[in-house]
N, C-alpha and C positions, 0 to 999 in steps of 0.2 A: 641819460634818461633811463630809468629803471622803471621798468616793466613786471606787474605784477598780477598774478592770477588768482582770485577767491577761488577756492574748489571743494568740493567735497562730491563724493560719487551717493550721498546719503541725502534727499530731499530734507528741507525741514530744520536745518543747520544755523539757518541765517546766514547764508553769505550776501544774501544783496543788502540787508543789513551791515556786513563788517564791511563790503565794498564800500555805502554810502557813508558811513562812520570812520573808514579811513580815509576817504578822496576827501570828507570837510575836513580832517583833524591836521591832513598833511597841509589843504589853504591856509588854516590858522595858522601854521607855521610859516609862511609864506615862499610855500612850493606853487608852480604852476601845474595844475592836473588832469590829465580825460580821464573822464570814465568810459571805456566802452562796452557797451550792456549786448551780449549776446546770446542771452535771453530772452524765447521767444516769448515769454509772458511783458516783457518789457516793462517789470515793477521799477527797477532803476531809473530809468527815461520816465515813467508816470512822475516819480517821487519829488523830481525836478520842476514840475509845474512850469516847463518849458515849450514851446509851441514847434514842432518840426515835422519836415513832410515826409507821409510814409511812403514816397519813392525815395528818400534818402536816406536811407538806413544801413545798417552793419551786414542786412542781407542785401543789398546791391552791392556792397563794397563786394564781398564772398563768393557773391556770382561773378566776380568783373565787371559789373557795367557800371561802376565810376570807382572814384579812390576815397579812402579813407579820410584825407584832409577834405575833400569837399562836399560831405554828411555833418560835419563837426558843427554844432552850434553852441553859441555861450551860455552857459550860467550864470555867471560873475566874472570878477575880474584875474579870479583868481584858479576859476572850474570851469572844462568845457565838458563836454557831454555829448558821444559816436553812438546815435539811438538804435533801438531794437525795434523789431516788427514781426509780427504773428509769421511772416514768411519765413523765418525762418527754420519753422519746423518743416518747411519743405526742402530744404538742403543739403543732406546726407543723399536725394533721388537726386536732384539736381546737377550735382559732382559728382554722381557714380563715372566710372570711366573716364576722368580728368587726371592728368598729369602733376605729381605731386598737389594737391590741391592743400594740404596741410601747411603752405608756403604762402600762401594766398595774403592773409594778417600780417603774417612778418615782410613782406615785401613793401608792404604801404607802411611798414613802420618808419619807413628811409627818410619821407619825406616828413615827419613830422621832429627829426634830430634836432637839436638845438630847441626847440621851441618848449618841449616841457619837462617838468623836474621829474614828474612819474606820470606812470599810464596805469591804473585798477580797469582789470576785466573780472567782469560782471558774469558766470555761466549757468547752464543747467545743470542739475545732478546727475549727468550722464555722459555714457562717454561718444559722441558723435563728431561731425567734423567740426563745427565749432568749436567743441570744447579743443581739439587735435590742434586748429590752427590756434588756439588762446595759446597753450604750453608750448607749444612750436615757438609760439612767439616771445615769451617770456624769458623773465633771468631765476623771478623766484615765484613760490605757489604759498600760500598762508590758508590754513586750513581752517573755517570755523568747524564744532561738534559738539557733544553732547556727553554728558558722563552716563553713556549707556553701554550695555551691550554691542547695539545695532551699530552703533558707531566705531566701535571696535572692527568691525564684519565691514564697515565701510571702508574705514582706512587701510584696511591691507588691500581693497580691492582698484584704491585710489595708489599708495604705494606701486602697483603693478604697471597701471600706467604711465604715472610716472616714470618709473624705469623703464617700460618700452618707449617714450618717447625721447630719453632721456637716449638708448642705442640708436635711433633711428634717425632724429630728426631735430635733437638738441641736448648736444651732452652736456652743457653750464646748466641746467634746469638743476633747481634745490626748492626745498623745502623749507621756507626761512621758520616758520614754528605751527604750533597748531594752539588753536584759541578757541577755550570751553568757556559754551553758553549755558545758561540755566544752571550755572554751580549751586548746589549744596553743600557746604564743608562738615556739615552735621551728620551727614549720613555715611555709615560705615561702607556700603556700595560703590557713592561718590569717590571717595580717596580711596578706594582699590581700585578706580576704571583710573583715575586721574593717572593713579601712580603706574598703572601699566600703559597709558597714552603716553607719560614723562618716557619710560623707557621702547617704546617702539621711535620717539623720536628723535 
């Protein structure tokens, strides 16, 4: 089971985008997949036009008061879906003063082995405990961005956590590639940000 993070520390990216664009593209192939969305705005779980209750979401799993496998609802036969809820922007208070709390996702990851080919987590642009237990829990991180400046200024600051997560709380973590939205190849700008994205990667 391979376990994968959409991230970027830069709003605006499109990752719940490349999240949902790669959990169908891996079905098509005929992977089994969750996505789990933890994201408090919960665009991923909307996108789904799935029906699930908001005591059962990725913020009960976070606090503990249930597990992981038992939030999960179907999509298809091929997609399940661990939904998100506005509580979650209460979280970071919530687990102030908790022991390892960054452990919390990877611990519920146990029970779902064997069952699926991959896991796409779904985050915000920031770095909180959510986002901590996503890469905690992960093997690789896939970066959506933008041929801009700002994106530049994003990625080292995404880089950094990476590497502190990477000393602290899981040294397998990698960065399988980053993937530019809204390309231009026409513009002389474009292929200088592209070509120094190619090399910070």
């Amino acid at each position: 089971m391979k376990v994968v993070t959409i991230t970027n520390q830069k709003g605006g990216t499109g990752k719940t985008s490349t999240a949902l664009y790669l959990t169908y593209g891996l079905a098509r192939k005929g992977k089994k997949v969750l996505l789990i969305d933890l994201d408090q705005q919960a665009d991923a779980s909307f996108s789904f036009h799935v029906p699930y209750r908001q005591d059962e979401t990725t913020f009960q799993v976070l606090t503990e008061k249930t597990s992981l496998k038992d939030i999960i609802v179907k999509v298809n036969d091929d997609i399940d879906l661990a939904p998100a809820s506005p509580e979650l922007a209460q979280l970071d208070v919530l687990l102030t003063g908790k022991l390892d709390p960054q452990f919390i996702l990877e611990d519920n990851m146990k029970d779902l082995m064997g069952i699926y080919d991959y896991v796409v987590i779904d985050k915000l642009p920031s770095l909180n405990m959510a986002v901590l237990n996503a890469l905690t829990a992960s093997q690789s991180v896939v970066v959506p961005t933008q041929a801009d400046i700002y994106s530049l200024k994003g990625l080292k600051d995404l880089a950094s956590t990476v590497n502190s997560i990477k000393r602290r709380s899981n040294p397998e973590l990698k960065i399988d590639g980053i993937l530019i939205s809204r390309y231009n190849s026409r513009t002389v700008f474009t292929k200088a940000i592209t070509s120094a994205l190619e090399e910070w990667h």
